[in-house]
N, C-alpha and C positions, 0 to 999 in steps of 0.2 A: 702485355706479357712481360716487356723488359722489365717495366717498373714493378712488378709482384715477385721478379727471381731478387730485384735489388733490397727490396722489402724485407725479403725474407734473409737474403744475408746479411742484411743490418741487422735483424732480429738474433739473427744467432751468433754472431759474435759481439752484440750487447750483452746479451744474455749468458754467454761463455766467461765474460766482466764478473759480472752478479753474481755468477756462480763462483768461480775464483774466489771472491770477496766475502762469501757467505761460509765458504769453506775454509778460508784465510787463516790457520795457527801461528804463525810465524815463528813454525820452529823448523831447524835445518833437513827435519827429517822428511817433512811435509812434502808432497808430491803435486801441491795446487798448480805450483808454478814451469812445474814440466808438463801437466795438465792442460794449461793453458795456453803452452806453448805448441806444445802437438796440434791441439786444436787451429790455433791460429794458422800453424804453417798449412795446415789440410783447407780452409775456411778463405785463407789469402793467397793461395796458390795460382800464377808463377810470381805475385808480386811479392810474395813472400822468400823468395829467393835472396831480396834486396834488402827486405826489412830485416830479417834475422841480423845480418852483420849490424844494419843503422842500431838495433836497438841492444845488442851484445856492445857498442859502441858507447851508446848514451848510457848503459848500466853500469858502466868504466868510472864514471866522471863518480858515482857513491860509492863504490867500494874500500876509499879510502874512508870513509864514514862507517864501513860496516852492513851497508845496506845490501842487499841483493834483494830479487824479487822476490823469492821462498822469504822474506824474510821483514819487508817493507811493502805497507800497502802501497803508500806512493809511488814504489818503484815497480811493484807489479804493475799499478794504474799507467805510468809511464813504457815501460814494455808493450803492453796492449796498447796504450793509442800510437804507438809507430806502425805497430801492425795494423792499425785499422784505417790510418794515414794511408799506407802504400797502396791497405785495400782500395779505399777510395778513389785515388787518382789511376787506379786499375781500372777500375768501374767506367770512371769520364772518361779516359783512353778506349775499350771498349765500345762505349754508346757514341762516344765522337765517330769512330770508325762506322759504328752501325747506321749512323745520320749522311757520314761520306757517302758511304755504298750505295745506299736508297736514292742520294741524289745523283751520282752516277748511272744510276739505272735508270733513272729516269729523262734523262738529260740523250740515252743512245739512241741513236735513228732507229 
């Protein structure tokens, strides 16, 4: 069961990528990238708590170039993969704990 909920949230926030990308105009007025943001923070929630800042952070470093994500695929692409990083080590945190418990349980008189 664990592996089919991880499945599927790898599924939908790939897929959240694709769609971004497929939507992608790179004009200021475009709403992809608050789009994907929304989604992200609902899809990586509570690791998303952490990523927000890491990746408002890492979007810092182009702005002197002009880049934002409404505006750069690369830095859209970069935006999503912090969020999908934090999701990640959510997930191993997560299943480590749910591998803990199970041997705890099993381990009680």
């Amino acid at each position: 069961m664990k592996k089919y909920i991880f499945i599927g949230w790898l599924l939908a926030v790939v897929l959240g990528l694709l769609l971004a990308q497929l939507f992608f105009t790179g004009e200021s007025t475009s709403e992809v990238a608050g789009n994907l943001t929304f989604a992200l923070l609902i899809f990586c929630f509570p690791a998303s708590l952490l990523a927000y800042p890491l990746a408002s952070g890492a979007v810092m470093l182009f702005e002197h170039q002009g880049l934002f994500p409404y505006n750069s695929r690369l830095v859209l692409t970069l935006w999503w993969g912090l969020f999908a990083i934090c999701g990640l080590i959510q997930w191993a945190v997560i299943f480590g704990y749910i591998r803990w418990r199970a041997g705890q349980s099993e381990t009680r008189p």
